[in-house]
N, C-alpha and C positions, 0 to 999 in steps of 0.2 A: 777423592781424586789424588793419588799416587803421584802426579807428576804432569809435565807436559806431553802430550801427544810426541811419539817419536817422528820425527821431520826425516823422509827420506827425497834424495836429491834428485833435482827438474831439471830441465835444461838452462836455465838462469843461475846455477850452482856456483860459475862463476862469479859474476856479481856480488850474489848474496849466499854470503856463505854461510855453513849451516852451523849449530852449535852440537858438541856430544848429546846423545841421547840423555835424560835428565835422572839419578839418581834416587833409590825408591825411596819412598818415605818413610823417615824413623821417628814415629810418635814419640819418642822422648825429644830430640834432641829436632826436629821440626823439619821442612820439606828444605829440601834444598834445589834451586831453581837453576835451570840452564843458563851456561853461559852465552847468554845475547851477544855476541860483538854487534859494536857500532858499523850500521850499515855503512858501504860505500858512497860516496859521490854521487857517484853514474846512477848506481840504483836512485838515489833518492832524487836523481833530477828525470831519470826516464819515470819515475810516479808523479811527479811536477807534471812534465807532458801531458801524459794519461789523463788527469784530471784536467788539468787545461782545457782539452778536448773533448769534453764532457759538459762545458759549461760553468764549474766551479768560480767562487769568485778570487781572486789573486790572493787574498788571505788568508784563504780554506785552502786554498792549493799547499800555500807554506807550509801553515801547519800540519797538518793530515801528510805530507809527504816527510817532515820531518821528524813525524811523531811516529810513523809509521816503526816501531821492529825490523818487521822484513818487508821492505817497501816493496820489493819485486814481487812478493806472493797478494799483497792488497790488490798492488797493480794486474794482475789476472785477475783476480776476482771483481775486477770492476766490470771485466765483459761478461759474467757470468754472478750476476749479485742472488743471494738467496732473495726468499720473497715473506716479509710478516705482517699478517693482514691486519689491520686492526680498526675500531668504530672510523668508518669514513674516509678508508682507502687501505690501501698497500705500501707498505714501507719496502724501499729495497737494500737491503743491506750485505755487509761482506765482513765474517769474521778473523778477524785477525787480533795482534799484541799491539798495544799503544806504551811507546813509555810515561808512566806515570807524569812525566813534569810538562806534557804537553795537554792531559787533564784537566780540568776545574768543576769543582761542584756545579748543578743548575742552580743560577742565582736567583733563581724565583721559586725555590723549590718547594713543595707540595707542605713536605713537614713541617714548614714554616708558617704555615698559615696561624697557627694557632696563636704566634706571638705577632704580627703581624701590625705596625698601626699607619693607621690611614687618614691619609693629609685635611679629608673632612671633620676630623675629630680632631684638627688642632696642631696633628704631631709636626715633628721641627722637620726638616728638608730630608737630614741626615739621619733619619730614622725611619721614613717613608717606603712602603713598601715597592718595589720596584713595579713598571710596566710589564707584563707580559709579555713575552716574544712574540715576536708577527712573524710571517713569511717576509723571507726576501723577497724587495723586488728586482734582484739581480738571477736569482739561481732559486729556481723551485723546491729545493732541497734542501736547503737553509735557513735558518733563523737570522732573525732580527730583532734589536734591541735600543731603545735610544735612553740614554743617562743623562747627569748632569754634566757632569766630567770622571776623568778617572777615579778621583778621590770617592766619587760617589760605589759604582760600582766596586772597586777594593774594600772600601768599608762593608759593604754587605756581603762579599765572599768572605773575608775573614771572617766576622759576623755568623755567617754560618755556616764555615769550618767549625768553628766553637762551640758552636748548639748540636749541630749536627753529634758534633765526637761525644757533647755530654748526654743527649737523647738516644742515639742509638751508638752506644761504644761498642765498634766491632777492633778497636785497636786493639786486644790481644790477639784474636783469631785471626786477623791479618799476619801479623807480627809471627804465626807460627807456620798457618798455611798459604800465607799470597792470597790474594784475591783471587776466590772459586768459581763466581759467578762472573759471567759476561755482565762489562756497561752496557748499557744502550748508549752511544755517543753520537749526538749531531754536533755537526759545525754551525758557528754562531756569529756573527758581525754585531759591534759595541760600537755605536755610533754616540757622537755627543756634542751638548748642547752651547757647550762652552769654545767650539772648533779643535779640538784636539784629534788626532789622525784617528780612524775606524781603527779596533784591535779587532783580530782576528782568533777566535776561541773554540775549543772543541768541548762541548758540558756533557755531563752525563747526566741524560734526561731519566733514565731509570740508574740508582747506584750510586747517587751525590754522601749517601752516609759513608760505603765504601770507599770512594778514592778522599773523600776530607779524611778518615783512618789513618788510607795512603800518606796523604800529606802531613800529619801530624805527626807521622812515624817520621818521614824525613825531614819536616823541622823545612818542607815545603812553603814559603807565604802565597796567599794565589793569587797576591799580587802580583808577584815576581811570575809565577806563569803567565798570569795575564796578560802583564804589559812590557816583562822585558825578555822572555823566552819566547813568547810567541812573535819577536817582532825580530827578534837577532836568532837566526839560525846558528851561527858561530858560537852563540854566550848559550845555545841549547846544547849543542854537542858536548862542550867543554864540560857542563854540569853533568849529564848522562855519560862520558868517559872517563870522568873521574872515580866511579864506583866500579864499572869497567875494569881499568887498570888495576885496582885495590884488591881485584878477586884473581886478575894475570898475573899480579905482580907476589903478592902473599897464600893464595892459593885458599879454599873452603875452611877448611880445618884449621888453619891459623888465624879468621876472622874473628874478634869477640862476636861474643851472643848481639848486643846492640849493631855491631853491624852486619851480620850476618841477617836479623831481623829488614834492616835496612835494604840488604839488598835483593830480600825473598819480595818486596814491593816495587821494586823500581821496575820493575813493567805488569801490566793489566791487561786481562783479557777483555775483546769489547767487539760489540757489534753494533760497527760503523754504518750509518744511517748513506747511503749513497744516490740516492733518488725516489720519490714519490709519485705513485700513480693514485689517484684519486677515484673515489666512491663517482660512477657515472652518475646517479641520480641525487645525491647530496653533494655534492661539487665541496666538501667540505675543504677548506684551504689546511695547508700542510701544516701550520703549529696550531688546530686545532686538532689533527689526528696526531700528531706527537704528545697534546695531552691528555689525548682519550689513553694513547699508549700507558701514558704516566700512572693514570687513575684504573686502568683493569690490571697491572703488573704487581705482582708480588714480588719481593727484593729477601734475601736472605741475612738473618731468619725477618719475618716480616715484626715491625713493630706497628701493633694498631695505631692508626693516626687519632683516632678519639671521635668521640661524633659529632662535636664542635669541630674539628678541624676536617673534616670530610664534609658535615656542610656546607662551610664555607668555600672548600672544593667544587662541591658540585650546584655552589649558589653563580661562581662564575662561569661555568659550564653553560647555566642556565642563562646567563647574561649575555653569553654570547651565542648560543642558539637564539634567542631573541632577537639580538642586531644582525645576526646574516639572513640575508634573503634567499629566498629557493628560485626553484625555479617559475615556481607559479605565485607564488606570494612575497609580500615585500617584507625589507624587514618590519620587523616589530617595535625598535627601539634606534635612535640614533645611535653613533661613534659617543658625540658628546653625553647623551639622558646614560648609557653603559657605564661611562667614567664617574658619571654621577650617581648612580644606582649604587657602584661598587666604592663609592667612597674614595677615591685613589687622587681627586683632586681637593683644592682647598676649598674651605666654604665660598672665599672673596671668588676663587676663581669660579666657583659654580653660580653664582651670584651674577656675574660679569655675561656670564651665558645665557641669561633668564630663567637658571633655576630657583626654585625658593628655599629662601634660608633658612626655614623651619622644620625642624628634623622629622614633625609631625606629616608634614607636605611629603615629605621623601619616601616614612614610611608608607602614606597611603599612597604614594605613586608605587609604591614595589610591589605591596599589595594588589594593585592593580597587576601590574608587569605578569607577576610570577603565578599571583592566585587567583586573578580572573578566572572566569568560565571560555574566554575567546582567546588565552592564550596556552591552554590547557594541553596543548598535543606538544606546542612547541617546548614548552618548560619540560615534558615529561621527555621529549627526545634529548635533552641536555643531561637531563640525569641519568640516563638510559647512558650517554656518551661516556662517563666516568664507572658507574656501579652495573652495566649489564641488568639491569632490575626488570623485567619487562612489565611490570604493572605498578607503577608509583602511587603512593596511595596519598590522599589530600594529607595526612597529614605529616606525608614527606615534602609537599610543596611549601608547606607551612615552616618546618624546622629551618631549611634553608632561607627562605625570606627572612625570616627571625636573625638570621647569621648576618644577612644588608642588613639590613634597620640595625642592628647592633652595635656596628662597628668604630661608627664616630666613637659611640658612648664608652666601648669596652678602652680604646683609644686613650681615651679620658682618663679614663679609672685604672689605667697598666695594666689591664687586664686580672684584677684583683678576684680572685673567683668567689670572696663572700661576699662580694656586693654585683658582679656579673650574671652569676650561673641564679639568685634565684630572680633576677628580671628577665636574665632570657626563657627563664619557665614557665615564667606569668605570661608574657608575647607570645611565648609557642600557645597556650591555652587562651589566650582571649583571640588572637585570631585564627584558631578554629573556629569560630562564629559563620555557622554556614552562610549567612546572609551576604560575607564579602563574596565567596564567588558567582553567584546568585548578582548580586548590583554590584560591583568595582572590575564592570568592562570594559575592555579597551577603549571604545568610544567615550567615555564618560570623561565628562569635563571635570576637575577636579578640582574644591577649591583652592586660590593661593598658585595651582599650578602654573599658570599664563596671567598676565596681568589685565586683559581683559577677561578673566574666566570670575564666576561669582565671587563673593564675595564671603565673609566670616559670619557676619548678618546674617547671610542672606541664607546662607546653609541652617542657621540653626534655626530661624525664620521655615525654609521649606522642612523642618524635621519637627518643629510645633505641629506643622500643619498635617504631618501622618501621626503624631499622635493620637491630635483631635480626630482623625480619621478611624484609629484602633490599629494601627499598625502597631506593631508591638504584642498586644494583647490580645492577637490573630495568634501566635508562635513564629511571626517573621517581622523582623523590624524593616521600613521601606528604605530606599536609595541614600536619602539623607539623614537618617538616622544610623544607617552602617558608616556611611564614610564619617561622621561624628566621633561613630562610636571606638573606628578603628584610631581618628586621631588622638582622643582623648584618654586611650588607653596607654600610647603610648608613655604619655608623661604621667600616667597614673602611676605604671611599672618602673619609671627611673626618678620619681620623686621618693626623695628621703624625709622621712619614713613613705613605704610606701602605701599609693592610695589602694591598690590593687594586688592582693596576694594570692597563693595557688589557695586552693580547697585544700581541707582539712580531711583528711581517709581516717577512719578507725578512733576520733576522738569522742566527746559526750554528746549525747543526743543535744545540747542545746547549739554547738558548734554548726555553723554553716556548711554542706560540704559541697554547695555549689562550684562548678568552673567559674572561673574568670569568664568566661564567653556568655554564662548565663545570666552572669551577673550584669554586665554589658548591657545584655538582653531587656532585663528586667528595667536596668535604671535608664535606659532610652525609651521604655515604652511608657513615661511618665512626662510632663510638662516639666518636672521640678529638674527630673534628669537630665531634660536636652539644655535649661538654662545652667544646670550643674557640669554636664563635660564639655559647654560654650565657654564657662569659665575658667575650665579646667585647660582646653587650647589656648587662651587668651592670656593667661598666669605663666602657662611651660612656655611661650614663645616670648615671654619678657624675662626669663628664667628666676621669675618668681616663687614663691611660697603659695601650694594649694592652699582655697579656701572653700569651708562650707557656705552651698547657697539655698533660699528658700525658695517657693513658687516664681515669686517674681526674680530671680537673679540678683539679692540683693544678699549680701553675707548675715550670715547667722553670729550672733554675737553668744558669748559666753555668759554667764553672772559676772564676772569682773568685767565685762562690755570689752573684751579683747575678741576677734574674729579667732572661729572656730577651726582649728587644722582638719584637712580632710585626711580620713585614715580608712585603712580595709573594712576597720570593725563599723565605723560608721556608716559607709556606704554598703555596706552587706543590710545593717540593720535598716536604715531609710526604704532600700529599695530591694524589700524580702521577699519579691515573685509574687507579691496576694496583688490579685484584682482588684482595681479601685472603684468603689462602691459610691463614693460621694462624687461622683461627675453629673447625678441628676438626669444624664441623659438616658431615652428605657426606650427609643427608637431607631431605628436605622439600623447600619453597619457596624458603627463605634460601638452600641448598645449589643448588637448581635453579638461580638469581638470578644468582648467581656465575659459575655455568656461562653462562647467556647473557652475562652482562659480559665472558667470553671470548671470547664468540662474536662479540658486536658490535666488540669489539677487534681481533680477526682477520680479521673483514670492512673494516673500514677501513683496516689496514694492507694487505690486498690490494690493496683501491682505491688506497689511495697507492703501492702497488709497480709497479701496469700504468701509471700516472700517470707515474712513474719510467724505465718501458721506456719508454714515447712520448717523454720528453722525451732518449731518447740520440741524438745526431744522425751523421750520416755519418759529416761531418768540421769538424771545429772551428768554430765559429758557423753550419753546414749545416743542409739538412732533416732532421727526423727520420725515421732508418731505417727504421724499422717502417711508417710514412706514405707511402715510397717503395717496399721491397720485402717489406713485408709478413712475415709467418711462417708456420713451418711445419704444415699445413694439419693433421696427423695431431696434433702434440704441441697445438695448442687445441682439437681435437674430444677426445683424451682428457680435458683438463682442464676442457671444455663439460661431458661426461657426470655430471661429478663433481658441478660447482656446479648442473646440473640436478638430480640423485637430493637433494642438500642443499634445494634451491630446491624441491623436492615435499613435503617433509617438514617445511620450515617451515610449507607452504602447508595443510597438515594437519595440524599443531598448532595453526593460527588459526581454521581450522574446527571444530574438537572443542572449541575456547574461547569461541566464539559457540555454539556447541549447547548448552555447560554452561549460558552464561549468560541464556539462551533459557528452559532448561530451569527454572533458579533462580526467574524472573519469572512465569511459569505456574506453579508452587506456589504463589509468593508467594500470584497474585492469588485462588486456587483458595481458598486457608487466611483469603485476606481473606471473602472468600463466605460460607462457610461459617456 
């Protein structure tokens, strides 16, 4: 981009007058940008009007008119706005110049997530991550924002002016060509909590690394946009004609380089957000399509956000497709269980609400929320809202739940990635445990959740009781053995040392290379295990020291009679996936259960033994044998016949279990009748 579009003259010429056509670009010596005069009066109070008339609220008006460059060319394009569709409506917007000093980064911006901490996990007032903007309830078009006070918001634009310039430094390539790409800019109202007057803000919801560049070049605070430009039109002029006059008065060529730099930024190009029509059938409210906008937009050059922090992205996405209702269903989640999910208030304060103070409670409430099987369309339409994905796959529900449950902790720890990234790896793999979306449905009461809902007892109590049943040693652990096992995992993964670490790829055959999930598996399909992860909840919610326990829940002592730390190697070797042969019992179900926990054993070690033959080769780093000449034709047709007569008889045992349970459903409905 050579330059600005040549402007030629309208019938408003008088007014707003034009600048010379812009001088072409000399890659050595950088772009040199039109001379903007400072609009008139008149213009900038007939785009006052304009917007007035439109509904705007009296703050938007200010700003947006005196930010405007050429206010008279916004002002047309307010009767004629282009249109940019995006997840859950239509934005309408009008491209024009904004000068820079009437800009501010998005204070809640996207890139930020990563460093982010959250008033659940401890953090101080003034470190907290801000609310999300709401819609106005003044002007459909508009955001909203509630703080503490000024102090609060300044410190987090500065804040991430700072991050922003050192995460993505576009400060030289500004500094040569001007800002090339359009902001996306809404208008935004800072209301607070302290009474201090609403400020009236214009943020760039796509472009916040861009104009913080902007601002860093001119030595901008976004304080000072914030709270003393955007409120004094007179102390905005004065700063934007001062640069003005220095280019009328000394002329291009006479500027040093630093200011010359300076003034190739003092104005940006942007596309001014001007009205909202909404999705007819998802009635999505406007700052949640302003951040569906944020999350399908690519920004120049793009810098990956990371997959931790697009998670986390699309874990609030997911939060709030949950609390909005449709039109046929209600929501899914309160205003308050959303604040609480996403960590954003304090423990006292969630406490005070009826939530429970046990991070384990939280995480299986998320688990529920996000990786239910009944909330499954709604979670996938939230990610869908950010990544355009159309088919989410479980264990993208999983990664982001992992990103909530996280966050107190990561909070905690400053976000330290050798003691972070390898428990958020363990969480992403032990709940993949298919049995959570399977039982942690929305209906399900959960313990800890509600003060009248079970109890800790009572849970580990009904998860005995699907032991004794064979649950587990079926290949699916029942209702209360999952939500056990999902609690218990969690303070497996953030206890130091931990109790629960990933599987081991590629080491000595004697290394475990189970998932975390199977392992879960295995040690809840056991008696010893449901009194082992009873105590393992009971221990993380006093923020105690894990301990090993025996059959009856009683701690295992050491030779020197000290209680035994529970560690990965321990509970791997306790609870090694073999079927338990000394229950005595050789009847029933429980007894049947076992039997197929054989059966599925011995079917996988087949699998990994013909895996085995494949992988012998001719000759030393050669093709493999079998690949080349094959076997003999007689000894696999015997051993075909075999797994066929098995392979029929499984196939008719699932048959006579759909007819029972066919059979069961027509009583039912038959006895309902009646």
């Amino acid at each position: 981009m050579a330059g600005e579009l040549t402007q030629h003259p309208g019938p408003d010429a008088a007014a707003d007058a034009r600048p010379a056509d812009d001088v072409p670009l000399d890659m050595d010596a950088g772009w040199q940008p039109a001379n903007w005069p400072l609009p008139r009066v008149n213009a900038v109070d007939n785009l006052s009007d304009a917007l007035s008339s439109r509904g705007f609220t009296e703050g938007t008006v200010r700003v947006l008119s005196h930010g405007a460059v050429r206010p008279d060319e916004l002002r047309r394009k307010l009767s004629d706005p282009a249109e940019l569709r995006v997840q859950g409506g239509t934005l309408l917007i009008a491209e024009t110049r904004l000068w820079s000093a009437a800009v501010v980064p998005h204070p809640a911006n996207p890139r930020e997530y990563g460093r982010r901490s959250y008033a659940l996990g401890g953090a101080a007032a003034g470190l907290r991550v801000l609310p999300e903007p709401t819609t106005s309830a003044e002007s459909p078009a508009e955001l909203e924002i509630l703080v503490d006070s000024p102090g609060t918001l300044a410190t987090r634009l500065e804040d991430a002016q700072g991050r922003l310039a050192t995460d993505n430094p576009l400060g030289e390539d500004v500094a040569v060509d001007g800002v090339l790409q359009p902001l996306t800019v809404v208008p935004m109202t800072v209301r607070h909590r302290n009474g201090h007057r609403p400020a009236a803000l214009l943020i760039a919801a796509d472009g916040s690394s861009r104009i913080s560049a902007v601002h860093e070049l001119l030595n901008y605070a976004p304080s000072k946009v914030a709270y003393e430009w955007s409120s004094d039109s007179r102390l905005f002029r004065r700063e934007v004609n001062r640069w003005i006059r220095l280019v009328q008065k000394q002329g291009w060529e006479s500027l040093s380089e630093a200011e010359q730099q300076k003034v190739r930024v003092l104005t940006v190009p942007a596309r001014v957000v001007i009205g909202f029509r909404p999705n007819e059938r998802t009635l999505l409210p406007f700052h949640t399509a302003v951040r569906n906008f944020i999350g399908l937009t690519h920004i120049r050059p793009p810098k990956p956000y990371g997959s931790a922090v697009e998670n986390e992205a699309k874990a609030d996405a997911v939060l709030d497709a949950l609390a909005q209702p449709t039109r046929t269903r209600p929501a899914r989640i309160s205003e308050l269980e959303k604040q609480w999910l996403a960590g954003v208030i304090t423990a006292e304060d969630a406490e005070a609400e009826g939530f429970s103070p046990y991070r384990d409670v939280r995480a299986a409430a998320i688990c529920r929320s996000v990786l239910g099987g009944s909330t499954k369309r709604r979670v996938n339409d939230g990610i869908r809202s950010l990544t355009a994905k159309q088919k989410p796959t479980r264990e993208d529900r999983v990664d982001l739940a992992v990103e909530l449950i996280i966050r107190p902790y990561r909070t905690e720890e400053n976000d330290l990635l050798q003691r972070v990234r390898p428990r958020r790896a363990v969480l992403q793999r032990a709940y993949r445990l298919p049995e959570i979306e399977r039982h942690l449905r929305a209906d399900l009461r959960l313990e800890g959740a509600t003060a009248d809902g079970p109890s800790l007892e009572a849970l580990r109590d009904a998860a005995l009781e699907e032991v004794e049943y064979g649950l587990g040693d079926n290949g699916e652990l029942g209702p209360a053995q999952t939500e056990l096992a999902t609690k218990a995992a969690y303070y497996m993964a953030v206890a130091d040392p931990m109790a629960l670490q990933r599987e081991v790829f590629g080491g000595t055959a004697y290394e475990d290379d189970r998932s975390p999930a199977t392992v879960l598996r295995a040690m809840l399909s056991r008696s010893r295990g449901v009194h082992q992860a009873y105590e393992v909840v009971r221990a993380g919610r006093r923020g105690e020291t894990l301990y090993e326990v025996d059959e009856e829940g009683v701690r295992v002592l050491t030779s020197g009679g000290e209680p035994r730390e529970l560690t990965d190697t321990l509970v791997r070797h306790t609870y090694n996936g073999e079927p338990s042969g000394t229950d005595g019992q050789s009847t029933g179900f429980a007894a049947a259960s076992r039997r197929w926990a054989e059966v599925r054993s011995k079917v996988e070690e087949f699998t990994k033994a013909v895996d085995a033959m494949a992988d012998v080769p001719v000759t030393e780093g050669g093709k493999s044998l079998v690949e080349r000449d094959g076997w003999d034709a007689a000894q696999i047709a015997e051993l075909r016949r075999k797994l066929d007569r098995s392979d029929r008889r499984l196939a008719a045992w699932a048959d006579t279990h759909d007819l029972a349970k066919e059979a069961a459903r027509e009583q039912t409905g038959d006895e309902e009748t009646r």
